[in-house]
MITI-390098 format. One line per field, with one value per residue (C-alpha): residue in one letter; residue number from 1; z, y, x. Coordinates in pm, 1 decimal, decimal comma, padded with zeros to 6 digits. Each point is the difference from the previous one (the first is absolute). Layout:
aa	(a | ...) .
i	(NUM | ...) .
w	(Z | ...) .
v	(Y | ...) .
u	(X | ...) .
REM end
This chain:
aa	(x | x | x | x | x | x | x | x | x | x | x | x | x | x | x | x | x | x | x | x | x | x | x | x | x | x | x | x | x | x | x | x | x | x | x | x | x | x | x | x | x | x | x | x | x | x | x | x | x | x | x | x | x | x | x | x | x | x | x | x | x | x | x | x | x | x | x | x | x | x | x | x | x | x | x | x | x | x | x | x | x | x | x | x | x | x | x | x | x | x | x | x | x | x | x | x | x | x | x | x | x | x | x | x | x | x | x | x | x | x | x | x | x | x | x | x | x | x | x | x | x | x | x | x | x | x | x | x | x | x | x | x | x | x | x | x | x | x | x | x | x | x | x | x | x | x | x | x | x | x | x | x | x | x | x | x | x | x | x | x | x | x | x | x | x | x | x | x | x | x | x | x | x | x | x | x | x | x | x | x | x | x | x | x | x | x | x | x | x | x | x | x | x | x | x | x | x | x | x | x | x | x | x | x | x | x | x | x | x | x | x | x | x | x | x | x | x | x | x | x | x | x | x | x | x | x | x | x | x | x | x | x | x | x | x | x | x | x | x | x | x | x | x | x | x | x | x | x | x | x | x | x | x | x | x | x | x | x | x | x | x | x | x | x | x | x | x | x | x | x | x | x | x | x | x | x | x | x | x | x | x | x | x | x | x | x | x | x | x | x | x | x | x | x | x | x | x | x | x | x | x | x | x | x | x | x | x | x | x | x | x | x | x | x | x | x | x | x | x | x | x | x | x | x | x | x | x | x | x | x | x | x | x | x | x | x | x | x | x | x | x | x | x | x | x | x | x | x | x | x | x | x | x | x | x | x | x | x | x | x | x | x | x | x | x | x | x | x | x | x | x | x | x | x | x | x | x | x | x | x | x | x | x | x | x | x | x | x | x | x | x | x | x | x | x | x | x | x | x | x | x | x | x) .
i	(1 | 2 | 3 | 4 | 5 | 6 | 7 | 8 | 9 | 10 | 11 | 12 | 13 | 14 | 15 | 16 | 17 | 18 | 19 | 20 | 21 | 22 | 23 | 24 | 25 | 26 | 27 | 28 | 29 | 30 | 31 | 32 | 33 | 34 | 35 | 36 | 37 | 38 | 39 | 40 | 41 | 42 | 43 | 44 | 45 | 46 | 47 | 48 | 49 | 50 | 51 | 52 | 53 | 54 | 55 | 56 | 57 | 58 | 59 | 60 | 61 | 62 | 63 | 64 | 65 | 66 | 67 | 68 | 69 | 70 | 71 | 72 | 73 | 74 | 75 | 76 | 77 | 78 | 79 | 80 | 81 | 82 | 83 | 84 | 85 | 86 | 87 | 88 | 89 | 90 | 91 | 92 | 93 | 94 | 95 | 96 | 97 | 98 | 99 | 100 | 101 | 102 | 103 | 104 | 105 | 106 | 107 | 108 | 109 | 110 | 111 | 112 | 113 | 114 | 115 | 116 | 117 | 118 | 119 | 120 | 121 | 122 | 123 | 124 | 125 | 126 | 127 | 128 | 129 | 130 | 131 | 132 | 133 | 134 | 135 | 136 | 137 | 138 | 139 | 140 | 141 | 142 | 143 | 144 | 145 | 146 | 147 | 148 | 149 | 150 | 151 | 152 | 153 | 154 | 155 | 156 | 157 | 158 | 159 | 160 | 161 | 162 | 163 | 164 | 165 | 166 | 167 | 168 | 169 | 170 | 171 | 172 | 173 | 174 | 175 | 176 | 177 | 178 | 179 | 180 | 181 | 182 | 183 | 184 | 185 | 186 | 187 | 188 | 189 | 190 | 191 | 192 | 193 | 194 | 195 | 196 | 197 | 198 | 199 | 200 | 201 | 202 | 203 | 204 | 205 | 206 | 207 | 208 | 209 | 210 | 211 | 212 | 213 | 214 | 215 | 216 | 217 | 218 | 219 | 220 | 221 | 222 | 223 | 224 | 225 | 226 | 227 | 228 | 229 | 230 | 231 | 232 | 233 | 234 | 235 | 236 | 237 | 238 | 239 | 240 | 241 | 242 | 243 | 244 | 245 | 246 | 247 | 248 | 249 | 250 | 251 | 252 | 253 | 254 | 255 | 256 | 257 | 258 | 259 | 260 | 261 | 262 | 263 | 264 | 265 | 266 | 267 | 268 | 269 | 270 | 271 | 272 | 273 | 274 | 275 | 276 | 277 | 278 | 279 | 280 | 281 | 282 | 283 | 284 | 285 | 286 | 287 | 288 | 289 | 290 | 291 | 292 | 293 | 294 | 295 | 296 | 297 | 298 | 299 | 300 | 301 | 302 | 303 | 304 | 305 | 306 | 307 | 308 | 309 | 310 | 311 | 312 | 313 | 314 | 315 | 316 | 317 | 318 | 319 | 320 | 321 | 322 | 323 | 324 | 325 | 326 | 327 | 328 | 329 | 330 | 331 | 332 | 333 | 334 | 335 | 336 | 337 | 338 | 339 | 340 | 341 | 342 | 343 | 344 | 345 | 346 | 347 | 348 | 349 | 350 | 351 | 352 | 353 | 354 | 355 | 356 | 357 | 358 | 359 | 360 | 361 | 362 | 363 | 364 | 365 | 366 | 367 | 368 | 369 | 370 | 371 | 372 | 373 | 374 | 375 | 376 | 377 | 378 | 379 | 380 | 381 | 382 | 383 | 384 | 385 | 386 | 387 | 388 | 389 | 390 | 391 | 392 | 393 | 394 | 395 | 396 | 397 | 398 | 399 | 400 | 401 | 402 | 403) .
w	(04612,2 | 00318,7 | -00304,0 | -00126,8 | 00295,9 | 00085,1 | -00362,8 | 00052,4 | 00397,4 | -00116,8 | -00309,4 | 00229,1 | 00248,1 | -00210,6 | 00036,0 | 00304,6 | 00026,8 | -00103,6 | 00232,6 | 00300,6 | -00027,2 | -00048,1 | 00326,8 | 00156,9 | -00103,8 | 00203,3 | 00287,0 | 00018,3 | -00078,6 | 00269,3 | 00231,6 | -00017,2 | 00106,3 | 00287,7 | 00138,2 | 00068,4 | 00080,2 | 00249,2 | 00192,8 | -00062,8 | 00057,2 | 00366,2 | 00114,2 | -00175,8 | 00131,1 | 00317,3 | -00015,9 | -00106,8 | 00263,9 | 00243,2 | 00127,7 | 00060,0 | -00173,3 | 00125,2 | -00179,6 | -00191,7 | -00021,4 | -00213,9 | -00189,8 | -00040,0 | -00149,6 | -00272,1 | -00092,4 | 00003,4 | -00314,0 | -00164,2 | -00003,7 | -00136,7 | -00277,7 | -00080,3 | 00006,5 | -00196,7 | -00257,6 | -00054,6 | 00002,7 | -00306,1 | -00177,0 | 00031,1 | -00121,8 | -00306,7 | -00064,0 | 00100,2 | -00261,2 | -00277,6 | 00046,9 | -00044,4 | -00297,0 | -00150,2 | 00068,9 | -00126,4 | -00323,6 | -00017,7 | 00071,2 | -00246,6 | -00277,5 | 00077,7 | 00035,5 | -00235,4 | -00160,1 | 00299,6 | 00064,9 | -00332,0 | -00030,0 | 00323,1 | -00183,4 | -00293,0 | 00275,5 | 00112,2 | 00333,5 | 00027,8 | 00039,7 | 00318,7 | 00140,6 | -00072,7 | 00093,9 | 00330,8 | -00014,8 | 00036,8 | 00253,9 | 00204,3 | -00031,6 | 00094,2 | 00320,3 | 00119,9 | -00048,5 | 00140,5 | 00294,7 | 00079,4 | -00028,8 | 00242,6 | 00218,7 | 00072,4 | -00044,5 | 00267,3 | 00238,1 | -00072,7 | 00122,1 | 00277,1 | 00113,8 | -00094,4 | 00131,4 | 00322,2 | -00075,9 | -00116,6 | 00359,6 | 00192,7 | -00201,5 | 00098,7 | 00320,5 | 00059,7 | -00228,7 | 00201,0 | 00327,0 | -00001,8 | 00146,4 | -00008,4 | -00430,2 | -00122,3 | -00342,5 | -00191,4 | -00316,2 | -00084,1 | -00242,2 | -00270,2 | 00024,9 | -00037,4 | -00330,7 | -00147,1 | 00073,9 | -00129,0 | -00196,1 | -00278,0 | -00036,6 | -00134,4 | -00145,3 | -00230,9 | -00096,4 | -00109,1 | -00203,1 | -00180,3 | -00067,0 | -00124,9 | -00223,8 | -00122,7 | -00156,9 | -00276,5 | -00201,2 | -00142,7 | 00076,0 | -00285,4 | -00254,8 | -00200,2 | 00108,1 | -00367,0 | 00006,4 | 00376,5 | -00131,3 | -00289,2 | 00210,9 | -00188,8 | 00323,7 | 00220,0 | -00272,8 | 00089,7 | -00234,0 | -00021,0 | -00156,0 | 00210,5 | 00272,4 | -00367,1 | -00097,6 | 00334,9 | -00003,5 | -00366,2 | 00150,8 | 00273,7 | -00150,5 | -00310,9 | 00213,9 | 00157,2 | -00120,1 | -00303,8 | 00154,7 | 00290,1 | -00182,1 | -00043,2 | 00362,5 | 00108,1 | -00267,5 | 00084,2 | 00429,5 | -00054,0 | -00210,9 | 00334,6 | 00122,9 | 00316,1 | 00103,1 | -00046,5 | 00207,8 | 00257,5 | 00040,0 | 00046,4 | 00222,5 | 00196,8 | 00011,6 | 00090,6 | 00250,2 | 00196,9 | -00057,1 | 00172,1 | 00319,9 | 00030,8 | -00058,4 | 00214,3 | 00295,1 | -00009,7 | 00019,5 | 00322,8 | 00163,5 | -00061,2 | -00039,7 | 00286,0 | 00217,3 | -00009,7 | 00032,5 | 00338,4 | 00098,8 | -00283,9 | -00070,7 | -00166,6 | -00267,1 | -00003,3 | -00065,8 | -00279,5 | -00188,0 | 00066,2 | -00156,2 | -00323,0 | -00031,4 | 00015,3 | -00230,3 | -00299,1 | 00004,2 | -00053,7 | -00288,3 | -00153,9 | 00037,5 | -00179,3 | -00246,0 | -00081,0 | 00005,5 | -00266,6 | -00196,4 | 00020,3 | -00017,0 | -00333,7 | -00153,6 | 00090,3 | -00304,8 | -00245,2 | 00248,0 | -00050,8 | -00373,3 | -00069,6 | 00245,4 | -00220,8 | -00317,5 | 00144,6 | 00139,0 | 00329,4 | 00346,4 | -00027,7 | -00300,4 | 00132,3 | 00304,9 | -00143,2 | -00262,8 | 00215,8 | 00379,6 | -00022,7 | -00175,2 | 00275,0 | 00246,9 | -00150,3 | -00036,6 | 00374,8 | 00054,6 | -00272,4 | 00189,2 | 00361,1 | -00168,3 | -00122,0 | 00264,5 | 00266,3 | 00009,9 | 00005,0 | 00246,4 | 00203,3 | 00018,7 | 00089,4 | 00252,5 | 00147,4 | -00066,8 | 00237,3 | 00230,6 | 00024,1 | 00081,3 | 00237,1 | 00207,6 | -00061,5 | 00177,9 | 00312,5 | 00006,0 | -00004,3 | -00186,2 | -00253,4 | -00272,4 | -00260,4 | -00126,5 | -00132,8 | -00163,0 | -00228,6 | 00231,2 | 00025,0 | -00380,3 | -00044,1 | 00179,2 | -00145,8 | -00306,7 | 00061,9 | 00224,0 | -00331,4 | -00200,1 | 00258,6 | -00022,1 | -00366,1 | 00048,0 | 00194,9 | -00232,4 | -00293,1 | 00172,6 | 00174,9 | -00396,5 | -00145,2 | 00204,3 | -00121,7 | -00394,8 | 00125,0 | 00150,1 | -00275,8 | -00208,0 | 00204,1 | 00033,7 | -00397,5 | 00067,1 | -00274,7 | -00234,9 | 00290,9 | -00039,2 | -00321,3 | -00118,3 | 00308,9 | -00221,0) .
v	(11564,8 | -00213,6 | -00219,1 | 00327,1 | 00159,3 | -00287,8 | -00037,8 | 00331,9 | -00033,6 | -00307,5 | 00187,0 | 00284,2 | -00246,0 | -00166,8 | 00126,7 | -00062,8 | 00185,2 | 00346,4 | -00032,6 | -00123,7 | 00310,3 | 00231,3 | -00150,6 | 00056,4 | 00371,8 | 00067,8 | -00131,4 | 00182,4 | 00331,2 | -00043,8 | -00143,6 | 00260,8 | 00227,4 | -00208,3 | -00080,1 | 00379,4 | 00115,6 | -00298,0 | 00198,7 | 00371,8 | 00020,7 | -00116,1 | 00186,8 | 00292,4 | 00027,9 | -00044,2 | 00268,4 | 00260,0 | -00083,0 | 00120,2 | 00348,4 | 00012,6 | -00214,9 | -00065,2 | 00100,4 | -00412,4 | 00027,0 | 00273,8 | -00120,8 | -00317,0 | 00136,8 | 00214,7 | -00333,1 | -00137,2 | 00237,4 | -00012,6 | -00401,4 | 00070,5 | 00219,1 | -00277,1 | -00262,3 | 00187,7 | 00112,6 | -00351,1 | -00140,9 | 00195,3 | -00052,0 | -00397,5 | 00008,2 | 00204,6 | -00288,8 | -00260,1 | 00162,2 | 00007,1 | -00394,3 | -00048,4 | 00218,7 | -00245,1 | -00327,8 | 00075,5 | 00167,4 | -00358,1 | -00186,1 | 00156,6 | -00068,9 | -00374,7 | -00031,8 | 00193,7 | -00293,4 | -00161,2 | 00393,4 | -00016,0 | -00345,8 | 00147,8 | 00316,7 | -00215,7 | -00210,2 | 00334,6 | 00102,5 | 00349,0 | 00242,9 | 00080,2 | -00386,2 | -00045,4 | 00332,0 | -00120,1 | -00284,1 | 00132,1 | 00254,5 | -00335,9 | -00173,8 | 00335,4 | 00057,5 | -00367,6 | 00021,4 | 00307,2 | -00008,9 | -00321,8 | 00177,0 | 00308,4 | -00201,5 | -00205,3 | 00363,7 | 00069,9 | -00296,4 | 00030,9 | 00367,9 | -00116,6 | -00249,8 | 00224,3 | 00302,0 | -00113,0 | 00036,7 | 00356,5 | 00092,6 | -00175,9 | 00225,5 | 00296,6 | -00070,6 | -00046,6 | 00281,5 | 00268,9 | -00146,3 | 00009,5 | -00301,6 | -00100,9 | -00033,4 | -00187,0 | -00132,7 | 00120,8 | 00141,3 | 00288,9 | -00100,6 | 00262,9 | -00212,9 | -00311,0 | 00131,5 | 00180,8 | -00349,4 | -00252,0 | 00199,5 | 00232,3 | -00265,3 | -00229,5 | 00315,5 | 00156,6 | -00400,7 | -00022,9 | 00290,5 | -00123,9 | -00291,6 | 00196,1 | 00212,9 | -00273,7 | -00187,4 | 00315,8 | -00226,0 | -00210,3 | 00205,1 | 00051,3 | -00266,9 | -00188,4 | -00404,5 | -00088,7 | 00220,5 | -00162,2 | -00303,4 | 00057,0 | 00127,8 | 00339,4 | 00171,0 | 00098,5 | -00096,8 | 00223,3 | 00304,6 | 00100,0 | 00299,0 | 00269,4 | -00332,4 | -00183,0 | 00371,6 | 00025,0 | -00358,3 | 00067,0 | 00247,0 | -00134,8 | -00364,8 | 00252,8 | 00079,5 | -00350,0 | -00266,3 | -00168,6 | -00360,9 | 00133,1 | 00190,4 | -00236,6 | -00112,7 | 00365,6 | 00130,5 | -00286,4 | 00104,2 | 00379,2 | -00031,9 | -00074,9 | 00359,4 | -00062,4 | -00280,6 | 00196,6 | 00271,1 | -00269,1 | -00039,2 | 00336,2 | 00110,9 | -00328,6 | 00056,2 | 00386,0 | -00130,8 | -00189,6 | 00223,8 | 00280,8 | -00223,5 | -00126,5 | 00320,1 | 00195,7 | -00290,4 | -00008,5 | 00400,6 | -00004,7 | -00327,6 | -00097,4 | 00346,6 | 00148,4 | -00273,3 | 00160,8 | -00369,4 | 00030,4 | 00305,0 | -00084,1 | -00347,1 | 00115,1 | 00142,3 | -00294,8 | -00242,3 | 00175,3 | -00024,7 | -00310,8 | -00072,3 | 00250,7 | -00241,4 | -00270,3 | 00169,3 | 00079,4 | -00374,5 | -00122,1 | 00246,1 | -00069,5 | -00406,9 | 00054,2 | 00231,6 | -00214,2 | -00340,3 | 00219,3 | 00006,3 | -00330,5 | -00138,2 | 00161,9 | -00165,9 | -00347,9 | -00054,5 | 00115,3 | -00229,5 | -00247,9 | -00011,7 | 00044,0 | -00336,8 | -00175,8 | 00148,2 | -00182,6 | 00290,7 | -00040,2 | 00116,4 | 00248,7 | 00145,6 | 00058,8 | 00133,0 | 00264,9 | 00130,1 | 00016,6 | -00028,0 | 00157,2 | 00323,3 | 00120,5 | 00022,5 | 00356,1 | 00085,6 | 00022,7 | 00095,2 | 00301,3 | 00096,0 | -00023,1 | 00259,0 | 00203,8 | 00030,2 | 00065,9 | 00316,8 | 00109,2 | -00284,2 | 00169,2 | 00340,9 | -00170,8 | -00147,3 | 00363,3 | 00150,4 | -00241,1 | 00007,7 | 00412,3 | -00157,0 | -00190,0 | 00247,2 | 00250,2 | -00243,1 | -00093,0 | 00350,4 | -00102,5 | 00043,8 | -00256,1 | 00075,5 | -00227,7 | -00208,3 | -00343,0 | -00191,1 | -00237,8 | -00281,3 | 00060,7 | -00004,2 | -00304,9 | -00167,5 | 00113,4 | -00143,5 | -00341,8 | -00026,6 | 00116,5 | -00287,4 | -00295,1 | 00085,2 | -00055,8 | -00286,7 | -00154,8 | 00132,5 | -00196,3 | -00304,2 | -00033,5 | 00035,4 | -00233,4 | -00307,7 | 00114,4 | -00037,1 | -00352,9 | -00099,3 | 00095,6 | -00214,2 | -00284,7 | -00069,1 | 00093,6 | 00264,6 | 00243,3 | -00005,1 | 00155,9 | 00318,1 | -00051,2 | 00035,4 | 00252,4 | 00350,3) .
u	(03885,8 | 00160,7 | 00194,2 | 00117,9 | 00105,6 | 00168,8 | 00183,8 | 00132,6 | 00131,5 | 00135,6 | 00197,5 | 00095,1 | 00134,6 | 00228,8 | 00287,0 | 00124,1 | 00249,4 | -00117,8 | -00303,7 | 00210,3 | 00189,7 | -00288,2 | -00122,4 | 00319,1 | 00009,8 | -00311,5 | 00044,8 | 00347,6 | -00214,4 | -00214,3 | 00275,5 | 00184,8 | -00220,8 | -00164,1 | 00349,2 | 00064,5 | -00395,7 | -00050,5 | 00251,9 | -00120,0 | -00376,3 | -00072,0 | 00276,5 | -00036,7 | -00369,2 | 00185,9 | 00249,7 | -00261,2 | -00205,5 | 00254,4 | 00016,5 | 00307,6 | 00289,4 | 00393,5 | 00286,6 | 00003,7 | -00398,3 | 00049,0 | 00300,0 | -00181,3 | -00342,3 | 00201,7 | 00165,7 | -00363,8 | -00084,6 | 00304,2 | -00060,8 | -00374,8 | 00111,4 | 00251,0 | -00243,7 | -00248,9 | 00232,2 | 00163,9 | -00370,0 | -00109,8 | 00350,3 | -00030,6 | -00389,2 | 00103,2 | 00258,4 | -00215,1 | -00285,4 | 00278,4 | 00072,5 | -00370,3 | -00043,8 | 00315,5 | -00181,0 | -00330,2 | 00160,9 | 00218,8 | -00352,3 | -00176,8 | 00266,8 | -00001,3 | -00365,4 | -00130,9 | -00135,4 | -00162,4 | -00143,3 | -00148,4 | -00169,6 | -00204,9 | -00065,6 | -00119,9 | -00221,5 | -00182,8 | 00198,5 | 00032,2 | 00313,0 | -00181,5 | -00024,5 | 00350,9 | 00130,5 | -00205,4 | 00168,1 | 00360,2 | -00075,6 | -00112,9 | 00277,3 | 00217,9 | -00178,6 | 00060,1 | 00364,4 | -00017,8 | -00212,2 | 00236,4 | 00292,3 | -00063,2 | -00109,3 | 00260,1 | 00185,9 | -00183,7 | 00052,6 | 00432,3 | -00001,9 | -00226,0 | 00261,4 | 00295,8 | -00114,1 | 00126,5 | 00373,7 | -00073,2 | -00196,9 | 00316,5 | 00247,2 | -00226,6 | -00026,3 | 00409,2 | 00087,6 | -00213,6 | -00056,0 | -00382,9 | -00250,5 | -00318,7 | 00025,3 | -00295,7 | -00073,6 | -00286,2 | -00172,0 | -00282,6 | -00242,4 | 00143,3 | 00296,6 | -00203,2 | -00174,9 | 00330,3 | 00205,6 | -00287,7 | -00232,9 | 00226,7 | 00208,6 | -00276,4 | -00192,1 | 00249,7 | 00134,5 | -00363,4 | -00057,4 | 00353,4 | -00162,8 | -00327,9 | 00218,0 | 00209,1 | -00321,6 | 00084,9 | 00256,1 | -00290,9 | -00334,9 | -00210,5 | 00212,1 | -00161,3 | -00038,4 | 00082,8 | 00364,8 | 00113,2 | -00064,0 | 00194,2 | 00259,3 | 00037,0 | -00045,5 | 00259,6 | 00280,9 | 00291,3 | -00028,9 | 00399,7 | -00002,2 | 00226,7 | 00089,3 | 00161,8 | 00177,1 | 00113,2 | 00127,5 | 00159,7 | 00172,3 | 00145,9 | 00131,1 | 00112,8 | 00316,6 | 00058,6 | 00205,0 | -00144,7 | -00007,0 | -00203,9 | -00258,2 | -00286,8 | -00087,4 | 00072,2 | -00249,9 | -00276,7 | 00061,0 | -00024,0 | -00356,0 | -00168,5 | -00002,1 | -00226,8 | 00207,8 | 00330,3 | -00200,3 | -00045,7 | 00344,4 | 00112,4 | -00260,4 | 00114,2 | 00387,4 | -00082,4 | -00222,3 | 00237,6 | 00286,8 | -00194,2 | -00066,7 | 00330,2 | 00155,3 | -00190,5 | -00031,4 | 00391,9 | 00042,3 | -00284,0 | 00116,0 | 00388,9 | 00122,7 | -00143,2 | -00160,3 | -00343,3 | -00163,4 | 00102,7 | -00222,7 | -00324,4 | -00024,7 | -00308,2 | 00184,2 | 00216,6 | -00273,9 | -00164,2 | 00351,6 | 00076,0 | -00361,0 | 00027,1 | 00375,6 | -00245,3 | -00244,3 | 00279,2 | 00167,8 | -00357,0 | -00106,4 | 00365,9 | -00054,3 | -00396,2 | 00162,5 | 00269,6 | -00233,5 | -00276,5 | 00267,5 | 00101,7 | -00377,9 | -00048,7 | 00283,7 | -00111,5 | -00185,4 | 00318,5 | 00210,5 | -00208,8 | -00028,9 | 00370,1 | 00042,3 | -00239,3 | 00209,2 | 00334,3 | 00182,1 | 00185,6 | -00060,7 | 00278,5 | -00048,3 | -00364,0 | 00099,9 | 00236,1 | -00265,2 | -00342,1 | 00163,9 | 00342,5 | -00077,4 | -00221,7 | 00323,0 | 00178,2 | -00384,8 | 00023,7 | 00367,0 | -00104,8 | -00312,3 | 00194,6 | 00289,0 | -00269,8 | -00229,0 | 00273,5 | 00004,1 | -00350,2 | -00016,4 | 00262,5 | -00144,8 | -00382,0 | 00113,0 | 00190,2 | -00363,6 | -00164,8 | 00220,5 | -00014,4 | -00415,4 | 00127,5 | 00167,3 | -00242,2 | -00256,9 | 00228,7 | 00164,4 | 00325,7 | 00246,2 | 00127,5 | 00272,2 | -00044,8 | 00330,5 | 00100,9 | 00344,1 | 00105,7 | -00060,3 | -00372,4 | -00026,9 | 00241,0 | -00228,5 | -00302,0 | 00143,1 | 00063,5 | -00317,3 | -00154,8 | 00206,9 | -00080,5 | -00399,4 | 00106,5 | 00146,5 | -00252,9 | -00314,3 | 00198,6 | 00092,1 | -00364,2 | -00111,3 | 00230,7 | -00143,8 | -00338,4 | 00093,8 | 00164,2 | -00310,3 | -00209,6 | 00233,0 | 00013,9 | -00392,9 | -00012,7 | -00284,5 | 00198,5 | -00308,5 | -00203,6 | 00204,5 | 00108,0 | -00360,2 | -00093,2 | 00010,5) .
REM end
């Protein structure tokens, strides 16, 4: 059972990449939250213990709960994200292990042991990643308590968090990341050893993904419908990238309308932080969604290298194609994006009681568009020295042969 265990870590560790950004996406959940509650608790205990409060006291305890709502709300928005990224890797580890997954089934482990096994492995990353969460908003925390303390002339500010805090920063995170990982163990429960083996598990079933994909390259260009009609058959990673590029246009939207449009970073740096992070956040979910992508065409790449056919030629039919993919989902997502972003806002100033008109310009989306193009660009060039690597140590058999 140790070999086992260890066969599968290793396999779930293996890419690199994926797992270093998983890692990264929980410790900015539980960052984000620690940066602003480091500064709330203690001196909200404080403030209510007072019988009587000054004019700034009392101006600075409502900003208090207006910054806890904030946190809490952005804390449960990131772990939903955070939960979807996991459900994406497992489904993506399952695919290219199915084999491996059945010659253990065939040896006698149980969907239980490995299930077990997985929820493991999720826990570590995630126990490591909250807590160094919880360390940076330790640290950072103190910027937020010296805005506080300039902004409404209090003293005496300390730095502290409840126990509630402690379990809703450390504990749910890792928690609901677990049961995702429980749940996810569905994609090959209950198959049968011989079929994973085989590999007739987890083949992509096209059915309304190749209609819809039909469809769509049916009204482009007839020199461009192939690699179109081979990127649109991988639904969940299309899904990927438009829940990324909404994602980020919702943060930067919304973080220019609170911050350069009305210099509210100056009064809640709170506020300011936790946008700055969801910016974070979206450039990270667009780079994985763009590198899935990318990954899944290695093999293809590969092969038509090996068949003679040039770098270019390569690049504009399995690389290319995925760049008015993106430019398509950023037109079409703008607009729901737009009015998202007004809705939480409207939040916002419902929990600060202020209030905040929402508005943005053609500036803020220009440059939501080539911030969107340059994490493009950097996803693809990252990639390209990948392929180039593989080729240069002549490991292309490895993934070749890999499916």
């Amino acid at each position: 059972m140790v070999l086992a265990t260890k066969q599968l870590v290793r396999q779930m560790g293996k890419g690199k990449i994926f797992t270093s950004l998983l890692l990264i996406l929980t410790m900015l959940t539980s960052l984000s939250f620690f940066f602003v509650i480091f500064g709330i608790d203690g001196n909200m205990s404080w403030l209510n213990s007072l019988d009587v409060l000054t004019e700034n006291q009392e101006l600075y305890r409502t900003a208090l709960k207006a910054n806890t709502n904030l946190a809490y709300m952005f804390l449960f928005s990131t772990i939903g994200l955070t939960a979807f990224v996991f459900v994406m890797f497992f489904y993506r580890f399952f695919r290219a292990n199915k084999r491996q997954i059945g010659c253990l089934r065939s040896l006698g482990f149980r969907d239980s042991f490995l299930r077990l096994c997985l929820v493991i492995f999720v826990i570590g990353l995630s126990v490591i990643g909250v807590i160094f969460g919880l360390i940076g908003g330790y640290f950072l925390s103190d910027v937020l308590i010296s805005g506080n303390m300039h902004n409404y002339q209090v003293v005496g500010l300390v730095k502290e968090v409840s126990l509630q805090s402690l379990i809703m920063g450390l504990v749910v995170p890792v928690l609901i990341f677990s049961v995702t990982a429980f749940f996810s163990y569905s994609f090959v429960k209950g198959k049968e050893p011989g079929a994973l083996i085989a590999g007739s598990i987890n083949q992509t079933d096209f059915g309304l993904a190749l209609r819809v994909a039909n469809a769509i390259s049916g009204v482009i260009p007839a020199k461009n419908k192939f690699p179109y009609r081979i990127a649109l058959q991988k639904p969940l990673a299309v899904i990927l990238i438009l829940a990324a590029v909404m994602t980020l246009s919702v943060f930067v939207i919304l973080g220019a309308s609170i911050n350069l449009l009305e210099g509210f970073d100056v009064n809640n740096l709170s506020a300011t932080i936790n946008h700055v992070t969801g910016v974070i956040i979206g450039a990270l979910l667009i780079f994985l969604a763009l590198y899935i992508n990318f990954d899944d065409n290695t093999r293809d790449m590969l092969i038509l290298h090996m068949m003679g056919h040039k770098a270019k030629s390569i690049r504009k039919l399995l690389v290319d194609v995925y760049m008015p993919i993106v430019w398509a989902t950023f037109v079409i997502t703008l607009a729901p994006s737009i009015m998202l972003a007004g809705f939480i806002k409207s939040g916002i100033a419902i929990a600060v009681n202020k209030p905040m008109p929402f508005s943005t310009n053609p500036l803020v989306i220009l440059a939501l568009f080539l911030l969107i193009n340059l994490i493009y660009w950097f996803v693809q060039s990252l990639f390209g020295m990948g392929i180039k690597r593989i080729i240069a140590k002549e490991d292309m058999m490895e993934f070749v042969y890999a499916e």
